[in-house]
Every structure is written in structure tokens, then in C-alpha cells.
N, C-alpha and C positions, 0 to 999 in steps of 0.2 A: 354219709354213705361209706362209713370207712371197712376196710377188709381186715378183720379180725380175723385169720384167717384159723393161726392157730388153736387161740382159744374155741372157735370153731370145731376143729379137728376133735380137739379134744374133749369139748363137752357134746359131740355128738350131731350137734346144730348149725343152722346157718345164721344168718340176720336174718331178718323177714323178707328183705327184698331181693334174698339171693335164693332162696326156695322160687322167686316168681318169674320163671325161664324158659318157660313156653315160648311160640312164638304164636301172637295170638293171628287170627286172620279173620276180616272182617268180607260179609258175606252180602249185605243189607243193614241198612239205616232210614227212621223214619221219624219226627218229619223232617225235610228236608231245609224248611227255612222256619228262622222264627225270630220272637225278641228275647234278649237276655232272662232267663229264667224257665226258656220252655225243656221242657225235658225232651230228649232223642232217645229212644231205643233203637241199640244197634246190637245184628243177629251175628251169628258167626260162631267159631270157638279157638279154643286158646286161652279163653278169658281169667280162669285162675290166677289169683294173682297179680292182676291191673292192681296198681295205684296212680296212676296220674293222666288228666287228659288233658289234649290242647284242642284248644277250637282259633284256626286262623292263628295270629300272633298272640292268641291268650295263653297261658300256661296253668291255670287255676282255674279248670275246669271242676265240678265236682262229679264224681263217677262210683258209681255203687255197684258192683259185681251182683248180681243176681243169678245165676249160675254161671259153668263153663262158657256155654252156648249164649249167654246175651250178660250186657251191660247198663243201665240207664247214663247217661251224659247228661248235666244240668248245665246250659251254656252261661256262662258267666256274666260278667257287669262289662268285663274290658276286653269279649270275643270280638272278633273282626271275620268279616267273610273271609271261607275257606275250609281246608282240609279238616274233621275230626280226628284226631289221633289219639291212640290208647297206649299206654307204655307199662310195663313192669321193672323197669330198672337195666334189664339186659335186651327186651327185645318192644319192637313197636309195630304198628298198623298203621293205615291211613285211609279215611275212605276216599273213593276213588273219584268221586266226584266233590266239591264245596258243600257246602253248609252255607247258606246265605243269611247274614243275622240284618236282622228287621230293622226300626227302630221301633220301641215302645213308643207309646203315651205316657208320657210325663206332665201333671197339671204345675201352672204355673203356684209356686208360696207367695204366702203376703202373711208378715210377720207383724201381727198389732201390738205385743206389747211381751216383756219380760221382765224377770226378777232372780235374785236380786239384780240391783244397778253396780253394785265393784264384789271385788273380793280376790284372793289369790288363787293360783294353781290347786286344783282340785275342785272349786265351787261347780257346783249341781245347780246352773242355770236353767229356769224355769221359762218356755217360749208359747204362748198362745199366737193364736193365725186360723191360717187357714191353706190345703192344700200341702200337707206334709205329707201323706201317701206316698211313698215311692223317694224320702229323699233321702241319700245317702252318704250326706259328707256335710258338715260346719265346721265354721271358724271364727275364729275370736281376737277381732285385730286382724296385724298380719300372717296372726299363725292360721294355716289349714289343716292339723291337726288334731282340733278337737273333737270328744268322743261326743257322738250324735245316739241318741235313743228316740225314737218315734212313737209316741204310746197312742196316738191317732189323728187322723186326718187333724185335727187342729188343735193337737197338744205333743209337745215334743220338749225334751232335757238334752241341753249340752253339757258335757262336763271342759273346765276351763284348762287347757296344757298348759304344762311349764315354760313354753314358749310363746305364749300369748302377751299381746298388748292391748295398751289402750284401743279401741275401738268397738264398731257396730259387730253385732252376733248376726252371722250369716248362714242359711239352709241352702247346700244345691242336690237338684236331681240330673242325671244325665243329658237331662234338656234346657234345665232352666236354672235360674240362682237370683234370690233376694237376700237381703244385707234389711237391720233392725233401722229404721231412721233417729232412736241414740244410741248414745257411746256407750261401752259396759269399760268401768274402770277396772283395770285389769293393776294388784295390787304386786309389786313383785317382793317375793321373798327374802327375807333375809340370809345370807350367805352362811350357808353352815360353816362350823369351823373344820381345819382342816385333820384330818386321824395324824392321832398321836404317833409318831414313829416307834415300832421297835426294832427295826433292824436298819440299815445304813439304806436300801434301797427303796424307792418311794416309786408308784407309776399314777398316775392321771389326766383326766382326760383334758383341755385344753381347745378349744374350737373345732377342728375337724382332725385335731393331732394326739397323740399318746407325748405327754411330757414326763420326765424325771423330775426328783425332787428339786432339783434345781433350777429349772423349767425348760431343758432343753427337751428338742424335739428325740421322740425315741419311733423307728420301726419294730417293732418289736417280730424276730426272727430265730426262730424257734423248733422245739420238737415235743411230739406226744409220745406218754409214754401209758401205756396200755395195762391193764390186767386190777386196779382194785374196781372198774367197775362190775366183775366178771366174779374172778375167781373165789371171793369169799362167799356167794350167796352161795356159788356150786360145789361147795363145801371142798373143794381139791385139794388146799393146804392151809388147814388150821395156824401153822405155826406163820404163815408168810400170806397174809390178806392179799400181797400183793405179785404173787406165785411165781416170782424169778422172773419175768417175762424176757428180761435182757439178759438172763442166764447167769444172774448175782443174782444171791439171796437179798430179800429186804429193800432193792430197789434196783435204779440203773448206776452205773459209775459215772459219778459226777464230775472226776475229771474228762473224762471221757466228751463226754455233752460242752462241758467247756472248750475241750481243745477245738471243738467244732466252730467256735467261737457264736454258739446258739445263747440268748440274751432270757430268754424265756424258756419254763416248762408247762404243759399243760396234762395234767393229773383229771382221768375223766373217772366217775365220782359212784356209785350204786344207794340210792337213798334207803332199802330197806337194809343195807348193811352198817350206813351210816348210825341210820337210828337204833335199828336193834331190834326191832319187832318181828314175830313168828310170824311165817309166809306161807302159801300153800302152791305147790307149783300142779300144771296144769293134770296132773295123775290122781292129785288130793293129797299128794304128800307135805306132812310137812318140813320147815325145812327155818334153821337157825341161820339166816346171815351174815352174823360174823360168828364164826363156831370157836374161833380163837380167843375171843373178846377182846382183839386189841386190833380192830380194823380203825377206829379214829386215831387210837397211838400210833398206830403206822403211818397212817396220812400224814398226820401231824409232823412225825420225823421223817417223811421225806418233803415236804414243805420247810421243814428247818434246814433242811441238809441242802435244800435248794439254794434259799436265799442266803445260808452261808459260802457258798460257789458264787453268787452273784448272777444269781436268776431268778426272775421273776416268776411269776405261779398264777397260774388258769386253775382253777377248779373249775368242773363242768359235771352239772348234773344230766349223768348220760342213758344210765338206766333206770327206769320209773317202773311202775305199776297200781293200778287204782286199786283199793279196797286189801282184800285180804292177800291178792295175788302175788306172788314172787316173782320182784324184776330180773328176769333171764334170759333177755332177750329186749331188743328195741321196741318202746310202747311209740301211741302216735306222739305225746305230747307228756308234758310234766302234767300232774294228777292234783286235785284238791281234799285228798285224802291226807299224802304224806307230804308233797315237795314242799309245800309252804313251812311246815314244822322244819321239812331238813333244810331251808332257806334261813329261816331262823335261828336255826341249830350252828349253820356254818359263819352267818354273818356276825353270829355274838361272839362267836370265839376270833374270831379274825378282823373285826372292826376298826382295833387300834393298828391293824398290820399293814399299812398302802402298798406294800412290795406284791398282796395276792388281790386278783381280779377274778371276779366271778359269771360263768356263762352259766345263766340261768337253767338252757334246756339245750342239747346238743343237736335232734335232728328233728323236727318236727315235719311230720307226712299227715296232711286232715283230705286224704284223700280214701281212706281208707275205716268204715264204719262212720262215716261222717258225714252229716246234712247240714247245709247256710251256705254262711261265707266265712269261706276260713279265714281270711285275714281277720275280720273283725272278731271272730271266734279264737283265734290263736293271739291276736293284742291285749285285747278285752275282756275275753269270756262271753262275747254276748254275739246273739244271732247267729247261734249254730248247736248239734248236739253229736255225742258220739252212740252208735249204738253195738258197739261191741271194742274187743281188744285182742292182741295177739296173744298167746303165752305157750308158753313149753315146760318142759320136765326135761330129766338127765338123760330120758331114752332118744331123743333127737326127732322126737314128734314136736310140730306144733299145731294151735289150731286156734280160729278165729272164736273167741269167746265172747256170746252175743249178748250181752248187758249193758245197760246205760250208764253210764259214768263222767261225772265233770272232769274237768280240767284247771291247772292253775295256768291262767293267764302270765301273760309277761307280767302285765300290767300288777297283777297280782303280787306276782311273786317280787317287784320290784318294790314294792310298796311292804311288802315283810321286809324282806331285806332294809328299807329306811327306818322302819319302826322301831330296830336294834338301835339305833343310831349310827349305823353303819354307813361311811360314804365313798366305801372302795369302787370301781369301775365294775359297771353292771355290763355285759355284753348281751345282744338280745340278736337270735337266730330269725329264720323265715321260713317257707314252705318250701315243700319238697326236699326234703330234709338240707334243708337250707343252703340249699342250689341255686332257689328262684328267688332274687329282691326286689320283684318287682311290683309289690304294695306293702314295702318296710314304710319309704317314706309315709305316703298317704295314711295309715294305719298306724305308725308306732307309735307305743304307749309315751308317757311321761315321765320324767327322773326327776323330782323335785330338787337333786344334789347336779345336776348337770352333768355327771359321770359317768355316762351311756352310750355304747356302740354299737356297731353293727357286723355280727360273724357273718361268714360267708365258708362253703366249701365247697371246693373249688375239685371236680372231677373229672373225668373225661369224657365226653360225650357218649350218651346212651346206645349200645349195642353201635359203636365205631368200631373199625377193624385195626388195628394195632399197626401204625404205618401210616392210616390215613390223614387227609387233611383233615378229617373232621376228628380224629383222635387228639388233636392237639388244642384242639378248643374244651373250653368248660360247657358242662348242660346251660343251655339256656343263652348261650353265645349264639347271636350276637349282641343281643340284647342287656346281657349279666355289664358290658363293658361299661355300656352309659347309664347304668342302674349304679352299679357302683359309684361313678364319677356324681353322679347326682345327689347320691346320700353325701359324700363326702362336701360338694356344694353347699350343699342347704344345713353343714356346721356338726357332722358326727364325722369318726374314726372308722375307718373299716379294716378287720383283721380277719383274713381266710384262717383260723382255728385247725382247718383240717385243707390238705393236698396230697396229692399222690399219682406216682406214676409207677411202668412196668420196672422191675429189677432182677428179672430170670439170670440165670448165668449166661454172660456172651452179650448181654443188652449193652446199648453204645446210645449213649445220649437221652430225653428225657421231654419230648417233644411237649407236652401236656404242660409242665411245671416251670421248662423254660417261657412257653408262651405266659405262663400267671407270675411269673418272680419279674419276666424281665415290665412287664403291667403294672406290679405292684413297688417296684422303685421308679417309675416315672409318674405312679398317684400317689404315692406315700402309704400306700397297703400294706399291713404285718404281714406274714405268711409264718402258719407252724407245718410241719410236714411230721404223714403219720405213714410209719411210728416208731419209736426207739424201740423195737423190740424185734430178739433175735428168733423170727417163724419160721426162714427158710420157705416164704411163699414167690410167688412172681409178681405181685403189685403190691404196691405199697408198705413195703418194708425199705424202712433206711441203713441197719446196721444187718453184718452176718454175724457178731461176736460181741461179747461183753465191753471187749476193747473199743470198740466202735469204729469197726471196719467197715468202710461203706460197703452195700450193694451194690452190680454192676448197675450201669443206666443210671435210676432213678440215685439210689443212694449216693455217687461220685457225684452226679450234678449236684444237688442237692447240698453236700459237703463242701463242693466246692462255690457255691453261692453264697453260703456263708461265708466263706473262708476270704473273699473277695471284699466282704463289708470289716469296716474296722469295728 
């Protein structure tokens, strides 16, 4: 949910979620009680623009705009009684009375028999029984991880995680949970070998830590710096893919980021510019991506220019778009058109290099033209569909373009990325443009190379007032605290990729970034803060100059939290 504020300005446009600023107000809602899956219509207007509902402590509602004047709300697997609430990013509703969730009917599973009997990570476990209807999680051993497909009441495929052990294959529904009476031998992998260095610094992942090549523990603390996911598809400066964003040509000054004493850079990525293919933006125009043709030679040299400063490197696939359409603008998710290719694309060139990490997808929002469940829809690809997409042109319209289109899954795209032989650090986001971690665990895919984390970005509370106590918390606090600590428990890394606070001129302090830096040195959480780049807006900007003059507020904290770690 970052504030691109300039690139904004200047192409004309917002993000998608900062067009949605209404305040909606909600009027009636019906029905009033139900189980997981019943649909709510609720009246009212404001509604343009919703992407995210909560029902009770769920946050992963799913919600479908149907005009101004009404919404559908599909109450989740993990609502709890209470308030519905509708949000667009800046403003929210609440109805005024609860929502009382039910319980379903759940039948009890009885698992008679499966196949194969062993195999490694990845095996397509075969389960007959009876009473799968309705079950929505297995496991294998002690992992609860693995991917479940239900193809009917009494036939159902597990796929086997990389975390699994010896043990019984087990189906649970909300109500109920049987376990196989034998063992499935669970064969574990041989240990890939480790990428060939070529430069002095190495990053990986290590049980719930980021280590260096020499295995010490690393936080990795950091900054983004903005503009090649942007400025070459909008054709603004051929010669410079990466359009001065910090007010140098060709990139940011790398001394500069060092003196910060910032350990990582994070370079967010434009996959039709990557690859090179002809786009059409949302007018019909077409439109060349890199018009320069040296948008990979750019990346390329400031990736070299990084790790020769002695920073490590995020690559992060931030702008997508499915089909012929030009990424310009935030899509829900990465696409099974192009990201897999530009996965492939980035992981063979960079396979032997352990100094750069890769975040597969930047912000995903399956809130929006989107039917299932999104977790297992955003992990997996399975059990959910999109039925439209955002897009824009140069005129600063945008508009909801209604076509059905896949998506590439994490899971997907992690599994390109291996195929390369690639085994640098995969980072895997979450919903609400990955705000909300609160079904990474249960839901996240599998890393056959054990080199996978988990981003997080870290915001300020939705339509909070500037000053508030609730401004100083992240979306999804209080809950994001022990979501985090959990993932990190159960043996992954977690890095907020993206932070940000106000930095107008006169700002004094940094309330939002303080509360997440001083969290993320008592859990061992990276933080990168966005973004190196000179806008001149009121949030979320770090530097006012090339030199790398902090901002008031935000940017001096910030500077100086670095500046505090050795």
C-alpha cells in the first residue's frame, strides 16, 4: 500500500486504492445470522471502491461491489460474531448491529485407504473415505500444511509439503478431524547445493533467521527505491528506465544509502517491461515497455552497483497485468500469462548470485473481482476465480475491466523459480495487500530449497487520524503482533519489505514506524522503509535530496534507526 505519490502526479493516476475515498455508509443488511459461506446483502451507498470486509475478528471476508448503493459480503471460514465492516483503504463502515455466525454442519471423515504409501515433497496423495464434503485442511505427519483438494464426498488428493514427516494423512473440517490408520512415508529431500558466489556477499534463509554467508544472523534494514516498476512502461524517459526518482540520473547514490548505514535495497520490478512485450493500455493504445531497450541493462547495473556498496537486493515483482494488458497500475495479484516467464526470466540470470532475494508479488488484494477463498486461491491457485482487473492509460482514468483471468500462484511461481536451479530466498506476501498474515501459516505453499519467508507491510491504520492512538498501529493490529510471532515460531523469517510514515515539513517523530522498528528488534523482523526517492509528498518519503537528507518525522526517525544498529 505504498504512496507513490509522485509517479502519481505525474502519470496522471492514483493506485487503485487511493481513487477509493468515499466514505461509504451503510444503511441495512440482510441476513442477519448465518454459517460461514452465506452471502449478506448490505444497502446503503458510498460503496465504489470497497475492497476489503471484516466480519467479527475475520479480516478475509470476501466482498463484491455490485453497485454504489449495495455490496454482497461472503462470510468467511474464520468469522466470529459481530460487526460487518466494509473498508476502501481510507474510509470504513460498520453495521450497526452484529452479524451472528452460526455453526455449519460439518460430517464426520473416515479415511479407508491411500496411495501412494512414501514419497518426497510434492507427491499427489491419492485418499478414498468417506465424508470429505466440507473439509478444508490436511496434513502429513507433523506438518498442517499440506495442500488438500476435495474432488468428492469420498475422493480427495493431498499434495505432500516440504515440511512433512513420517506419519498418518489427516482431513479436518471446522467440526471434525480423522488421521489415515498407516503411516505415509514421508521421503526427505536431498539438500540442494549451495549458489555458486559471485560477489563477496551471500543472504539465506536459516530457521526462522536471514544468515550471511558465513552464518551469522542478519536483520536485514533497509530501503526501497522506486520508479523502474513505473516509469518505462509510461514511456517518460527512454533514456533512464529508472527516471531519476532520487533526483540522479540512472539510479540513487549509493553512497548516500550506505551512509545510512541501510544493509539492503529493494528494486520493485514491472514484468511487461522486463520481458519486452507490446501492451495495450486501457484506451487501446499500444504501448512499448521498455522504449529504451535497456530497462534489464539498468536493473542489471544497479544491482551491481548495489552489491558492490555492500547491499543486498530485493527484487520484487510489483507491477503485473494479465493478457495483453499494460502493467500501470497495481493488479490483484501476479498473472499466469507473463509472471511465471518473468520468474524464470529473473531467476536464471541471478541463480549463481545469493547476495539478491526475490519477492515474488508485492501486494496482493483478492478482494476485489474475486470469488473462493482467497488464501487458498493466492497460495495455490485453487478454489477461487478473478472476474475482472484494474487498468489505466496516461489520461489518469481508470476502470474495472471485467474478464476472467488466472493468476500465478505463490506456489507457482516458487516452483519456476526452482526449476531454474535457482535457490536464492523466495519472500511470499499475503492479503490485503499484505497487511493481513493471518492464513500465511495455514495456507503457505512449499519451498523445496527451504529458503522462504514471509513479507509483511506494515501501515498505518485505516482512515486513523494523524496523532491518534490508533495511527501508530499497523492495519490489522492487534492481531498482525501474534501473527507475525507465529510464523516466525513455526520456523520462517519475516521482513516488512514496505513501512512508512508522515514526513510534511514541521513533522517531529514517527509514531506508526517507531511502534514497528522498535517490534521488529525485539522479534528479529527486517524492516525496509519506502522510499528512497526525492517526491516532496507528506508520507512516506524518506530522503528530500539526492544527498539523502532525511524528511522531517518519518525520514530522521527512520535515519536514525538505522544509524543506531551497527
Amino acid at each position: 500500500m505504498k504512496r507513490i505519490l509522485l509517479l502519481a502526479l505525474l502519470a496522471g493516476y492514483w493506485p487503485l486504492h487511493a481513487f477509493a475515498a468515499l466514505q461509504p455508509y451503510i444503511m441495512s443488511f440482510s441476513p442477519v445470522s448465518g454459517a460461514p459461506g452465506t452471502v449478506v446483502t448490505i444497502n446503503g451507498s458510498g460503496f465504489t471502491g470497497l475492497n476489503a470486509a471484516w466480519v467479527g475478528a475475520a479480516h478475509d471476508g470476501t466482498l463484491r461491489v455490485v453497485n454504489d448503493g449495495q455490496v454482497l459480503v461472503t462470510i468467511p471460514a474464520d468469522a466470529t460474531t459481530g460487526a460487518i465492516g466494509i473498508l476502501n483503504g481510507v474510509n470504513a463502515s460498520f453495521t450497526p448491529i452484529a452479524f451472528t455466525v452460526q455453526a455449519a454442519s460439518y460430517p464426520q471423515q473416515t479415511i479407508s485407504a491411500f496411495s501412494p504409501a512414501s514419497g518426497p515433497a510434492g507427491t499427489v496423495i491419492s485418499v478414498t473415505g468417506k465424508g470429505f464434503t466440507g473439509s478444508t485442511a490436511a496434513s502429513v505427519g507433523a506438518s498442517r500444511g499440506a495442500v488438500l483438494k476435495v474432488l468428492s464426498d469420498t475422493q480427495a488428493t493431498v499434495t505432500v509439503p516440504a515440511d512433512a514427516t513420517t506419519g498418518t494423512v489427516g482431513l479436518s473440517n471446522p467440526a471434525h478431524a480423522t488421521a489415515s490408520a498407516a503411516s505415509f512415508k514421508f521421503v526427505p529431500p536431498v539438500a540442494p547445493p549451495p549458489p555458486v558466489a559471485t560477489s563477496a556477499l551471500a543472504i539465506r534463509v536459516q530457521g526462522n533467521q536471514f544468515v550471511d554467508g558465513s552464518g551469522r544472523t542478519v536483520q536485514l534494514r533497509g530501503v526501497n527505491f522506486s520508479g523502474f516498476e513505473s516509469v518505462a512502461v509510461q514511456g517518460w524517459d527512454p533514456a533512464d528506465p529508472s527516471g531519476a526518482q532520487a533526483g540522479q540520473a540512472g539510479g540513487p547514490k549509493w553512497s548516500a544509502i550506505k551512509a545510512w548505514r541501510a544493509n539492503v535495497v529493494r528494486i520493485p520490478l514491472n514484468e511487461a517491461s522486463w520481458l519486452g512485450y507490446t501492451c495495450t493500455d486501457l484506451s487501446g493504445g499500444l504501448h512499448n515497455p521498455d522504449p529504451g531497450h535497456n530497462y534489464k541493462s539498468a536493473v542489471q547495473t544497479q544491482v551491481s552497483q548495489a552489491i558492490a556498496n555492500g547491499l543486498y537486493v530485493i527484487l520484487d515483482l510489483h507491477w503485473t497485468a494479465p493478457g495483453t494488458a499494460c502493467p500501470m497500475l497495481q493488479t490483484q495479484m501476479a498473472d499466469a500469462d507473463h509472471s511465471l516467464a518473468f520468474w524464470t526470466s529473473v531467476a536464471t540470470l541471478y541463480k549463481n548470485n545469493p547476495a539478491v532475494m526475490f519477492e515474488l508479488f508485492n501486494e496482493p488484494f483478492l478482494d476485489f473481482e474475486f470469488t473462493g477463498n482467497a488464501w487458498q486461491y493466492l497460495m495455490h491457485g485453487t478454489g477461487g476465480s478473478f472476474s475482472g482487473y484494474p487498468a489505466t492509460d496516461n489520461t489518469g482514468a481508470w476502470s474495472d475491466v471485467k474478464h476472467p483471468w488466472a493468476i500465478a500462484s505463490y506456489q507457482q511461481m516458487i516452483n519456476a523459480v526452482r526449476a531454474t536451479g535457482a535457490n536464492n530466498v523466495v519472500l511470499v506476501g499475503a492479503v490485503q495487500y499484505t497487511e493481513d498474515l493471518s492464513g500465511w501459516l495455514a495456507n503457505r505453499p512449499s519451498d523445496p530449497a527451504g529458503q522462504m519467508g514471509a513479507t509483511w507491510h506494515a501501515y498505518p491504520t485505516y482512515n486513523a487520524a494523524l496523532g491518534s492512538a490508533a495511527y501508530a498501529q499497523p492495519n490489522c493490529a492487534p492481531q498482525i503482533w501474534s501473527e507475525v510471532q507465529a510464523i516466525r515460531a513455526a520456523g520462517f523469517p519475516v521482513i516488512a519489505t514496505e513501512t512508512g510514515d508522515h514526513d510534511s515539513p514541521g513533522t517531529t517523530g514517527a509514531p506508526l514506524v517507531s511502534t514497528v522498528t522498535a517490534f521488529a528488534d525485539r522479534n528479529s523482523v527486517s524492516v525496509i522503509g519506502w522510499a528512497w526517492d526525492a517526491w516532496g509528498e507528506a508520507d512516506d518519503v524518506l530522503i528530500k535530496d539526492v544527498n539523502g537528507t532525511p524528511t522531517d518525522g518519518y525520514g530522521v526517525f527512520f535515519h536514525n534507526w538505522l544509524l543506531n544498529h551497527p
